[in-house]
N, CA, C and O of each residue as an XYZ file, in Angstrom:
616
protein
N     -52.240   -153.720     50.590
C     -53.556   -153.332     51.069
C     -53.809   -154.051     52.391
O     -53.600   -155.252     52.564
N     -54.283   -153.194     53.314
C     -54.981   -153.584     54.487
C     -55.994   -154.139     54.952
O     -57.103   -153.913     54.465
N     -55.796   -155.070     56.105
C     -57.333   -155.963     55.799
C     -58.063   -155.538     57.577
O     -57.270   -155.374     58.504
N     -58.795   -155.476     57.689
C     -59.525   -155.282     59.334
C     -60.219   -156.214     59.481
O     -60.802   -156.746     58.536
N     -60.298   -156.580     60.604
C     -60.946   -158.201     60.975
C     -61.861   -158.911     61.067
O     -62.330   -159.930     61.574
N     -62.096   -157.523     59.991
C     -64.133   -158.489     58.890
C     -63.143   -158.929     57.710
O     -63.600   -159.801     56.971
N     -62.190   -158.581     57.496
C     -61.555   -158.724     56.108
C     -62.297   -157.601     55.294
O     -62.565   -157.779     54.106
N     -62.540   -156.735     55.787
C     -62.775   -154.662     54.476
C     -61.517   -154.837     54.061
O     -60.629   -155.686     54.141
N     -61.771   -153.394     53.423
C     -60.316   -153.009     53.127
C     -59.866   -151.715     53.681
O     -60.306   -150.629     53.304
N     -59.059   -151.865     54.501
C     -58.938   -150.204     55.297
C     -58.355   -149.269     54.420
O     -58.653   -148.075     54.402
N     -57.453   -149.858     53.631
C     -56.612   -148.487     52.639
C     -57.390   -147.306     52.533
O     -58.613   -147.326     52.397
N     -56.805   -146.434     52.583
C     -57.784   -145.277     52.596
C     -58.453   -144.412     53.276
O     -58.719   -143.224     53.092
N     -58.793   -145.472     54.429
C     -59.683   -145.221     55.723
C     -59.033   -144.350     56.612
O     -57.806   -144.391     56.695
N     -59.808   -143.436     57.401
C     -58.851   -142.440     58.196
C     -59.508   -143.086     59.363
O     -60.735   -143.186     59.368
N     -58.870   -143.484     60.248
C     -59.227   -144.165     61.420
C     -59.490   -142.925     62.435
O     -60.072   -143.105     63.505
N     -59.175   -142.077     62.158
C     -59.379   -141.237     63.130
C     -61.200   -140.301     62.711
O     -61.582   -139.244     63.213
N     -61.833   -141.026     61.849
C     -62.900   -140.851     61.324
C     -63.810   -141.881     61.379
O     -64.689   -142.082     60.542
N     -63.609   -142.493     62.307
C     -64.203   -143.752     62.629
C     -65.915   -144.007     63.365
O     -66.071   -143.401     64.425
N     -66.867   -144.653     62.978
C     -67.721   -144.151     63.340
C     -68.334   -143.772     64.532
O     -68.188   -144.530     65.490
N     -69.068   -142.632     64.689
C     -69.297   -141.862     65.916
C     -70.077   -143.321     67.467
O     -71.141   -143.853     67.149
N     -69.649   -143.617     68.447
C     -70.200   -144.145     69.155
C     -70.548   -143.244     70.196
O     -69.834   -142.242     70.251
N     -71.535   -143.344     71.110
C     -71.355   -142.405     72.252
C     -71.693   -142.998     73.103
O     -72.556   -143.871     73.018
N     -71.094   -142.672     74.146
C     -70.727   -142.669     75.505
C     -71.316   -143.804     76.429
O     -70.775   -144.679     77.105
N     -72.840   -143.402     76.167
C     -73.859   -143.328     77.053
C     -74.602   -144.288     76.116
O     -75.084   -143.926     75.043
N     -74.668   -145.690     76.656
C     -75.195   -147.007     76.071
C     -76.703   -147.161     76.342
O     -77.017   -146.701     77.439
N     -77.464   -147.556     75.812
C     -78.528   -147.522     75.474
C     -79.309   -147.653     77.262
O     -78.993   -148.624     77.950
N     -80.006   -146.900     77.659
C     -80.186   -147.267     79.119
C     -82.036   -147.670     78.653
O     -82.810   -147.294     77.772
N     -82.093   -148.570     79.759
C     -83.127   -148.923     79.842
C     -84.700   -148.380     79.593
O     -85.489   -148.589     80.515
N     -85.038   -147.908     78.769
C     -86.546   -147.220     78.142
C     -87.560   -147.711     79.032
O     -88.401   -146.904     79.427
N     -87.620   -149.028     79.450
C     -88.609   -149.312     79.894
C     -88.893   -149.132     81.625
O     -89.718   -149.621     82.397
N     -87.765   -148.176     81.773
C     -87.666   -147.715     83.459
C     -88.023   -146.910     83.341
O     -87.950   -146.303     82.272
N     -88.776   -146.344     84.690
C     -89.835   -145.490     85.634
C     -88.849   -143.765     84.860
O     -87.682   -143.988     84.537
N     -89.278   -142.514     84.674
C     -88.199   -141.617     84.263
C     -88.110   -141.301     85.798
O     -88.761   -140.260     85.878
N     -87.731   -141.569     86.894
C     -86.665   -140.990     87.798
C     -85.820   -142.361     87.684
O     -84.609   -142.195     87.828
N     -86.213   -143.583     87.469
C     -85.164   -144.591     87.731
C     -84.018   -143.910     86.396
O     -82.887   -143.484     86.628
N     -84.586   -143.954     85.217
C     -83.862   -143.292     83.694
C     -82.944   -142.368     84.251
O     -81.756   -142.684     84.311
N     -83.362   -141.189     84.697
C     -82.802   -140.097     85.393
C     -81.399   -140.247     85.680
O     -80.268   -139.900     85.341
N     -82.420   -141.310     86.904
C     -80.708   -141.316     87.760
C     -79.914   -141.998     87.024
O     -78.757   -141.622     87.206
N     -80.015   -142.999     86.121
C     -79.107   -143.812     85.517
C     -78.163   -143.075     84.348
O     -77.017   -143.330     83.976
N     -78.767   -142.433     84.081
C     -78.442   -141.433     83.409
C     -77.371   -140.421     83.929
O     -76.325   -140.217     83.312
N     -77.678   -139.832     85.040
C     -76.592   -138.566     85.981
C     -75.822   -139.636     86.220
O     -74.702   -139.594     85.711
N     -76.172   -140.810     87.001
C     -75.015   -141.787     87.176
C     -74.084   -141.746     86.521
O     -73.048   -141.163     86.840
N     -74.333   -142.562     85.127
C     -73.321   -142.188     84.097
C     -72.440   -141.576     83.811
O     -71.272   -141.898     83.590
N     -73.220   -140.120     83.786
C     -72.758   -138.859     82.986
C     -71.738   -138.921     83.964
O     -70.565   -139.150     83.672
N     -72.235   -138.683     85.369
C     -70.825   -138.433     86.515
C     -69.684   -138.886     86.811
O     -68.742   -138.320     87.365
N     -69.820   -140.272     86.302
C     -68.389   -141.240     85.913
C     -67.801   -140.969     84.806
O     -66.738   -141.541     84.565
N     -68.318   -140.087     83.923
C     -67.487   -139.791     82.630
C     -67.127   -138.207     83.296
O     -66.575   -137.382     82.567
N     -67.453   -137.891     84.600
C     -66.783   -136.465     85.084
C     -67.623   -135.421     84.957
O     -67.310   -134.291     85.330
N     -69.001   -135.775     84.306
C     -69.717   -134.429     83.982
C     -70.839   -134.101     85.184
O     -72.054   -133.972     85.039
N     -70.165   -134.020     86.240
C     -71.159   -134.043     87.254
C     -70.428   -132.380     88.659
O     -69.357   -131.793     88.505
N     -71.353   -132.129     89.699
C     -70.599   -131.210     90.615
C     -69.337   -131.962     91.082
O     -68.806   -133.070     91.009
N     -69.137   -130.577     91.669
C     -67.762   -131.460     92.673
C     -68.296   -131.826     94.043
O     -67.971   -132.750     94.790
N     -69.414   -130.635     94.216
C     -69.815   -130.846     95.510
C     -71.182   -130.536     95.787
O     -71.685   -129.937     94.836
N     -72.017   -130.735     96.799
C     -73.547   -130.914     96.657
C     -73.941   -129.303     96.781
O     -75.146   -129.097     96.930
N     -73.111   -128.182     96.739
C     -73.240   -126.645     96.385
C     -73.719   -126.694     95.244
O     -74.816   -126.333     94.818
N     -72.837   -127.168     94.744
C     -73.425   -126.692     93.082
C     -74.631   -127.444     92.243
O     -75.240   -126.858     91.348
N     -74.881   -128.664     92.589
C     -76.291   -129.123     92.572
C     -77.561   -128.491     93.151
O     -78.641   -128.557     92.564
N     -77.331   -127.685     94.693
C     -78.125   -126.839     95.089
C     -78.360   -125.770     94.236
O     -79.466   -125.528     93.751
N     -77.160   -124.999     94.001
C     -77.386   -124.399     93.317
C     -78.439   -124.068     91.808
O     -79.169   -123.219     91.296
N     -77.918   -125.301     91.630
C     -78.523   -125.824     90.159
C     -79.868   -125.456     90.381
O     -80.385   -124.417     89.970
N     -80.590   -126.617     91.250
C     -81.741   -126.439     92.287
C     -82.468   -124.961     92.279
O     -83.476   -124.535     91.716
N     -81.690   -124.494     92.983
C     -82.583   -123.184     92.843
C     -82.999   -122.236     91.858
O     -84.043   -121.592     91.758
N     -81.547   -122.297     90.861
C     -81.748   -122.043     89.247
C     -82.953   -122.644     88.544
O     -83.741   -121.885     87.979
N     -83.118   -123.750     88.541
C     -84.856   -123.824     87.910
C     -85.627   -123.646     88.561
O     -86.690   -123.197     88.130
N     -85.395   -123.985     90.240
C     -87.020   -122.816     90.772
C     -86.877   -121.234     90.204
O     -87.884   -120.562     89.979
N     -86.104   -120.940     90.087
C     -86.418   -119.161     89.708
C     -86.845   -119.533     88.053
O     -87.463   -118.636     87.480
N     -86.618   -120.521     87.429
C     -86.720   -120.347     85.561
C     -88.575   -121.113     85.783
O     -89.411   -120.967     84.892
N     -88.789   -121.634     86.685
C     -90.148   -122.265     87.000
C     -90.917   -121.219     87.057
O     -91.756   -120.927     86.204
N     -90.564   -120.323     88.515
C     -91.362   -119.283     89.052
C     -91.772   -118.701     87.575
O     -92.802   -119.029     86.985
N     -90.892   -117.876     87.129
C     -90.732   -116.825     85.609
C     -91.677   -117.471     84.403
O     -92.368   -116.815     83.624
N     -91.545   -118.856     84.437
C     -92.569   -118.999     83.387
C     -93.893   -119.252     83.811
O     -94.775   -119.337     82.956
N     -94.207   -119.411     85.247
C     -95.889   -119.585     85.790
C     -96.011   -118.137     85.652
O     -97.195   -117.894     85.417
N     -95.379   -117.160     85.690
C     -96.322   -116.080     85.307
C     -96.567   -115.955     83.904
O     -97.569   -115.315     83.584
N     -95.678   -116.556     82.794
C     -96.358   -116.493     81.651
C     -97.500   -117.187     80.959
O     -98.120   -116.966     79.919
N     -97.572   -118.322     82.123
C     -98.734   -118.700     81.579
C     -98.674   -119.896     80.588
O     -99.747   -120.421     80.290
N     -97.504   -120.386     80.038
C     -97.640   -121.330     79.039
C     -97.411   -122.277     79.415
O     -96.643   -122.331     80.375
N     -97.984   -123.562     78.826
C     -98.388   -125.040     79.501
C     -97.065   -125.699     79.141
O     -96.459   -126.398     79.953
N     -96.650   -125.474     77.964
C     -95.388   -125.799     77.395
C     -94.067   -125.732     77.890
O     -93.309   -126.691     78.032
N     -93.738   -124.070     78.248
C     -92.830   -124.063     78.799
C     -93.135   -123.974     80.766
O     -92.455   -123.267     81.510
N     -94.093   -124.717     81.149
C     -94.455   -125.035     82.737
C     -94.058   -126.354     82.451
O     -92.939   -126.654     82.868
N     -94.612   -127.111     81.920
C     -93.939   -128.630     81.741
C     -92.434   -128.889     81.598
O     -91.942   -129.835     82.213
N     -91.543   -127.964     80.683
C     -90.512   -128.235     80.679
C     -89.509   -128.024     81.910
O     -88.483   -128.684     82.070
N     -90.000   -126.918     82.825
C     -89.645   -126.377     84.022
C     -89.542   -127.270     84.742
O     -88.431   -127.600     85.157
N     -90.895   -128.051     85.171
C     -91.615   -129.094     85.814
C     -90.037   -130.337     85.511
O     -89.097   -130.747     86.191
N     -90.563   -130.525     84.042
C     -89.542   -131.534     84.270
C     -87.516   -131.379     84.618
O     -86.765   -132.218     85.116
N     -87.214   -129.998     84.111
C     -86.252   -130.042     84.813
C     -86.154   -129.928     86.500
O     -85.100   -130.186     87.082
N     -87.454   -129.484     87.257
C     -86.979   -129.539     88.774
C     -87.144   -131.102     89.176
O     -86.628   -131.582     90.185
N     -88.034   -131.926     88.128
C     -87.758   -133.034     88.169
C     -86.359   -133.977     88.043
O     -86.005   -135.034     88.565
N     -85.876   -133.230     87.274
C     -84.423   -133.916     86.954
C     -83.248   -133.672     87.664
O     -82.348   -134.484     87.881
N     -83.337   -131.993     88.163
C     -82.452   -132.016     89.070
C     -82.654   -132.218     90.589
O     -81.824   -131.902     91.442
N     -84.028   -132.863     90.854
C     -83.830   -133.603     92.419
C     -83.518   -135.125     92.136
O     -82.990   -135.832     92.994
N     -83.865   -135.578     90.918
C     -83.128   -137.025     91.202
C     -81.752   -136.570     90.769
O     -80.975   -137.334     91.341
N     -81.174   -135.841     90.159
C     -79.911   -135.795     90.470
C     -78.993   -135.215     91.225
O     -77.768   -135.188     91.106
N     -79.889   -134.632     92.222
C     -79.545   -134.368     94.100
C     -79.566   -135.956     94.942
O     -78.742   -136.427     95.726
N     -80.824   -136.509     94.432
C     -80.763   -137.766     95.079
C     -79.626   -138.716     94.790
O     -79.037   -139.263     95.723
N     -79.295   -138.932     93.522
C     -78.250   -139.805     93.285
C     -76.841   -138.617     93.548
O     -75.731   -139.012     93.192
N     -76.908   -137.857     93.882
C     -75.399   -137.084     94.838
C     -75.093   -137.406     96.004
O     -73.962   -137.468     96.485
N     -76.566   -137.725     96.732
C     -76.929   -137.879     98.540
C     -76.830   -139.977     98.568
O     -76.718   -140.730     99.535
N     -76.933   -140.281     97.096
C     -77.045   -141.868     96.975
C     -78.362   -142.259     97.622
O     -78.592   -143.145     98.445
N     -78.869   -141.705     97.259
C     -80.662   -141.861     97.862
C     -81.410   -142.234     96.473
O     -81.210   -141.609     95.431
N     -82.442   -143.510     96.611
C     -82.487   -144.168     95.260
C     -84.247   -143.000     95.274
O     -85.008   -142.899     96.236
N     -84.422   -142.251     93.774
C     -85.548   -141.363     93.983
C     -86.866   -142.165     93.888
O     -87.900   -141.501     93.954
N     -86.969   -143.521     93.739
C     -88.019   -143.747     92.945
C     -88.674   -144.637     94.563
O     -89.889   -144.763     94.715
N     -87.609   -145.204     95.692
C     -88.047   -145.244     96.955
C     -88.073   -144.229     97.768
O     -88.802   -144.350     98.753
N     -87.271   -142.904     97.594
C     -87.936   -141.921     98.344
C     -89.344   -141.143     97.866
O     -89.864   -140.309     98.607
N     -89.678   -141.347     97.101
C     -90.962   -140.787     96.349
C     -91.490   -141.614     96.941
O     -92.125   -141.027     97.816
N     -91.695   -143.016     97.058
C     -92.725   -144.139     97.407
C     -93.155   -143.780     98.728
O     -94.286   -143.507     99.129
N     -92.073   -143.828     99.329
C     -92.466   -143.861    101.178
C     -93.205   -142.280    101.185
O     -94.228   -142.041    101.827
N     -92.623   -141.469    100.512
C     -93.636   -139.970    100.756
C     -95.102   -140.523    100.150
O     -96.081   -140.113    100.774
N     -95.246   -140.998     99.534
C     -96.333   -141.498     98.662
C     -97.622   -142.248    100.167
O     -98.697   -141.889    100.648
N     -96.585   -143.477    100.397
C     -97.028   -144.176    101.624
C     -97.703   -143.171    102.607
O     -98.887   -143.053    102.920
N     -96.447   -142.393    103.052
C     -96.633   -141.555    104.107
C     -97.985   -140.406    103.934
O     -98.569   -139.917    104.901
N     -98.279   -140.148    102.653
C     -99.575   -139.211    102.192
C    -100.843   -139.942    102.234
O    -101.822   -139.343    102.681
N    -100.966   -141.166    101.827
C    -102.037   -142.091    102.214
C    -102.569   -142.467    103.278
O    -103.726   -142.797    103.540
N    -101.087   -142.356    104.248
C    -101.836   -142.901    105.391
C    -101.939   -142.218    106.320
O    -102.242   -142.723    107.400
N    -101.642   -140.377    106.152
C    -102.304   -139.348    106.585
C    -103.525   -138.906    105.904
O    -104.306   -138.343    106.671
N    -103.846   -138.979    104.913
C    -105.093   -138.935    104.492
C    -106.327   -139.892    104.816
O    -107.475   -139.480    104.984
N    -105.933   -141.219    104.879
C    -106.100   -142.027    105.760
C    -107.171   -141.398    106.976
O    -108.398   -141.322    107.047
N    -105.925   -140.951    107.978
C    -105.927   -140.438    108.719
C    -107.650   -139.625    109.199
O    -108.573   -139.862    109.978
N    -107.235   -138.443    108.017
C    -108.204   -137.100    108.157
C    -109.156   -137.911    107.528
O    -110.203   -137.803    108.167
N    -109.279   -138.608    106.657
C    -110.455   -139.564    106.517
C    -111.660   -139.990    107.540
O    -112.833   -139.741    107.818
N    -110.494   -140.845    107.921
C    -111.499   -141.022    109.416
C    -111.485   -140.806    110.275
O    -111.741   -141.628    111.155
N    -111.170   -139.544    110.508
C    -111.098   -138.877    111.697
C    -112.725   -137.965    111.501
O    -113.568   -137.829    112.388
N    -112.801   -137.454    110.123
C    -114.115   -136.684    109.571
C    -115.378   -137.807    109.187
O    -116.557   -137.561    108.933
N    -114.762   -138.949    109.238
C    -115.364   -139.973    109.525
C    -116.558   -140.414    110.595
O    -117.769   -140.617    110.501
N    -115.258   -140.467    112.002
C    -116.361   -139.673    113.000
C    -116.798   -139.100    113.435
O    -117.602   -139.380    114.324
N    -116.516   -137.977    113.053
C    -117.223   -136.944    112.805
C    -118.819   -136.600    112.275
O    -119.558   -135.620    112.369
N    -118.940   -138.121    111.595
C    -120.388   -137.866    110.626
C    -120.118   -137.183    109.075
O    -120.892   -136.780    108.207
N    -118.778   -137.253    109.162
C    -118.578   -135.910    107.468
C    -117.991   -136.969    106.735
O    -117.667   -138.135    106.958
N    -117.963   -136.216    105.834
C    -116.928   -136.757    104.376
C    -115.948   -135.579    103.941
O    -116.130   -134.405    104.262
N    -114.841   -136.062    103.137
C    -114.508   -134.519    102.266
C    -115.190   -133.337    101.769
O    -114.735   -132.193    101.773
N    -116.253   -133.693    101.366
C    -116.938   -132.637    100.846
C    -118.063   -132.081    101.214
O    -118.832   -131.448    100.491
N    -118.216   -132.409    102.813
C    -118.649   -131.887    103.823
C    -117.701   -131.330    104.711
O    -118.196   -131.107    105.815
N    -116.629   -131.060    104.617
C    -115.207   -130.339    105.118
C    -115.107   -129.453    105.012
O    -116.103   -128.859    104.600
N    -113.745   -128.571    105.307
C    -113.264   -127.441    104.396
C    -112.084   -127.584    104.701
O    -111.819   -128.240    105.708
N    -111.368   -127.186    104.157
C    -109.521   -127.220    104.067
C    -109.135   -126.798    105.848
O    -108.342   -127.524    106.447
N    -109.690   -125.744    106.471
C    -108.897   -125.703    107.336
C    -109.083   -126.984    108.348
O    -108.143   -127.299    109.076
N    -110.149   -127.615    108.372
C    -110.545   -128.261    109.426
C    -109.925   -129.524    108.815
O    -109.514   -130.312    109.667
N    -109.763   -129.897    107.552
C    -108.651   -131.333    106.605
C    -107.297   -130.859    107.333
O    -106.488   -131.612    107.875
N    -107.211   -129.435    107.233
C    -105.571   -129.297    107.508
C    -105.167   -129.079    108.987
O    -103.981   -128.876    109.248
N    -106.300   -129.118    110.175
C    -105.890   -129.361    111.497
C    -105.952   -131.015    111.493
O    -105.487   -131.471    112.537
N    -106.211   -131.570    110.978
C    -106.493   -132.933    111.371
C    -104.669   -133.813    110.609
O    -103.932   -134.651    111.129
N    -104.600   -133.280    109.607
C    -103.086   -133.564    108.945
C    -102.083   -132.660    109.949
O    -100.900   -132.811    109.647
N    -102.267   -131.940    110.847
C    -100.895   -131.541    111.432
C    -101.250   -132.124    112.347
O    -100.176   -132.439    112.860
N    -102.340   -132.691    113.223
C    -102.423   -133.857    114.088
C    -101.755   -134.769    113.929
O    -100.824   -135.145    114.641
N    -102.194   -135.273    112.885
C    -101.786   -136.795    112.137
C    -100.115   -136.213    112.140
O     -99.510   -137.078    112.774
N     -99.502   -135.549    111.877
C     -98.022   -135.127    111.808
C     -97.226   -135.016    113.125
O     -96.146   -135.552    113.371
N     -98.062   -134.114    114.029
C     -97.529   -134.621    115.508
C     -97.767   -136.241    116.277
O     -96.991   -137.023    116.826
N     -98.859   -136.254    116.067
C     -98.741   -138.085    116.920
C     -97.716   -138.713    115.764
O     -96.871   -139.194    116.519
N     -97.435   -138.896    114.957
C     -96.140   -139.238    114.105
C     -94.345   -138.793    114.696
O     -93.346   -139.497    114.844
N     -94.585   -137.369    114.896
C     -93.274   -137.246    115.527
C     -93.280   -137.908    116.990
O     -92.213   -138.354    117.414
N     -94.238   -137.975    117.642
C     -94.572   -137.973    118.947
C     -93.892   -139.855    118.990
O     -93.053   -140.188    119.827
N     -94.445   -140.824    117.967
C     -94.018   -142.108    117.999
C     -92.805   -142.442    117.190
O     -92.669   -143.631    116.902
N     -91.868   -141.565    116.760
C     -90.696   -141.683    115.887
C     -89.480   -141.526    117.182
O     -88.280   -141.568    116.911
């Protein structure tokens, strides 16, 4: 009789029935879900399950905008969320293809929306207005302002 190096007893045992482990080790729960994301495609892609080339991630890409589009006309909150979250999943896993970390390119767009709003803030500011003395077109000449003096100093 056979002993394994708890001291069991293997006799018997079909090693090739051994218990199921997988792959993909416990990743961090308590990360942001695009940090999860990417750690995740990371993974998967070192075990090979990833494009060959950033085509077929595009691709991918556009495949849930059309499964997105199709379910906003149906109307259900359920399957809009799930949409939602796959175009979520497959731009961080465009980002980690391009090696672009998603959770600092989200930030700086984040930055960058504040401090054009910012912007149209007080610009309607002096104006004498507020937002809700505005109207969208006159918010949205003041944000493509704010967008040219931006290219204008880049």
């Amino acid at each position: 009789m056979k002993m394994d190096r708890k001291g069991r007893k293997t006799e018997g045992r079909d090693r090739r029935k051994a218990p199921y482990k997988s792959v993909i080790k416990p990743l961090s729960l308590n990360s942001s879900s695009l940090s999860l994301a990417y750690q995740l495609t990371e993974k998967v892609s070192r075990l090979g399950f990833d494009w060959p080339d950033l085509k077929g991630v595009l691709k991918k890409l556009d495949e849930e905008m059309e499964e997105f589009r199709e379910v906003l006309l149906l109307q259900n909150r359920k399957k809009i969320r799930e949409e939602i979250g796959d175009l979520f999943f497959v731009l961080v896993n465009l980002s980690r293809f391009l090696e672009i970390d998603p959770e600092e390119a989200l930030r700086k767009t984040v930055e960058k929306f504040i401090s054009r709003l910012q912007y149209v803030e007080a610009s309607l500011h002096k104006k004498g207005k507020a937002f809700h003395h505005s109207n969208l077109i006159e918010m949205d000449q003041l944000w493509e302002e704010v967008k040219r003096k931006e290219k204008s100093t880049s």
